[in-house]
C-alpha positions, 0 to 999 in steps of 0.5 A: 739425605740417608732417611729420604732415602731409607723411606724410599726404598721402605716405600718400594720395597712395600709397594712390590710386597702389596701387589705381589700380595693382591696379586696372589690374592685375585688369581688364586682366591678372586677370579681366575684360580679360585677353584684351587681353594675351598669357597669357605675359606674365601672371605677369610683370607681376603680378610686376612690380605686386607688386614695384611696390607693395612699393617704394611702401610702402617708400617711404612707410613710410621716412619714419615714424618706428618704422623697423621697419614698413619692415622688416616690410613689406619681409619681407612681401612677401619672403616673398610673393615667395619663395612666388611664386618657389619655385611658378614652379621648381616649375612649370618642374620640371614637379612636379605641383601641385595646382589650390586650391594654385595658386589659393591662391597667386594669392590671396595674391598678389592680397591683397598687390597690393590696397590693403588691406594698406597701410592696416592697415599704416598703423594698426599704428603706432597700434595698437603705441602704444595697446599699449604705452600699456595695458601701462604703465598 
């Protein structure tokens, strides 16, 4: 009971550390307060919020016991990157691209910093179990 309870509080306490996190990061290098910082130092600290935020999950998810939420939250945002990563040598290249591919990828990348998609990552245990539980029946 004590580790259920460990793991809650783990997983509130990350929860406040990401949106107190992708908060900061919209207001101050999103949309609103965004002049307060240099435009060149933008991307890299999104990079940075998203690499943050990767770790923070990770580590919460580690002390779950379905190792495998880890796994795929770490391919997730992976994945995120690599996306992030393959459009910077795309612009460094000067290859052209297009302004909704741009504004795509910034909202994947938003998606991945926001608070939401820890917490559906919090319930897919149980959604996996209930699964399993009707298949069994």
């Amino acid at each position: 009971m004590m580790n259920m309870e460990l793991k809650k509080k783990r997983f509130y306490i990350s929860l406040v550390i990401i949106i107190a996190i992708s908060m900061l990061d919209v207001h101050y290098v999103g949309n609103h307060l965004n002049f307060l910082i240099p435009e060149k130092f933008h991307q890299p600290i999104h990079l940075f919020v998203l690499l943050l935020v990767m770790y923070i999950g990770y580590y919460n998810w580690k002390f779950y016991d379905e190792a495998w939420l880890k796994n795929v939250w770490v391919i997730a945002y992976a994945l995120v990157i690599g996306m992030l990563f393959v459009t910077g040598v795309l612009s460094l290249l000067k290859v052209p691209l297009s302004q909704d591919y741009i504004i795509y990828v910034a909202k994947i990348r938003n998606w991945f910093i926001w608070p939401i998609v820890f917490i559906v990552f919090h319930f897919f245990p149980n959604v996996v179990e209930r699964t399993d539980d009707q298949k069994k029946s």
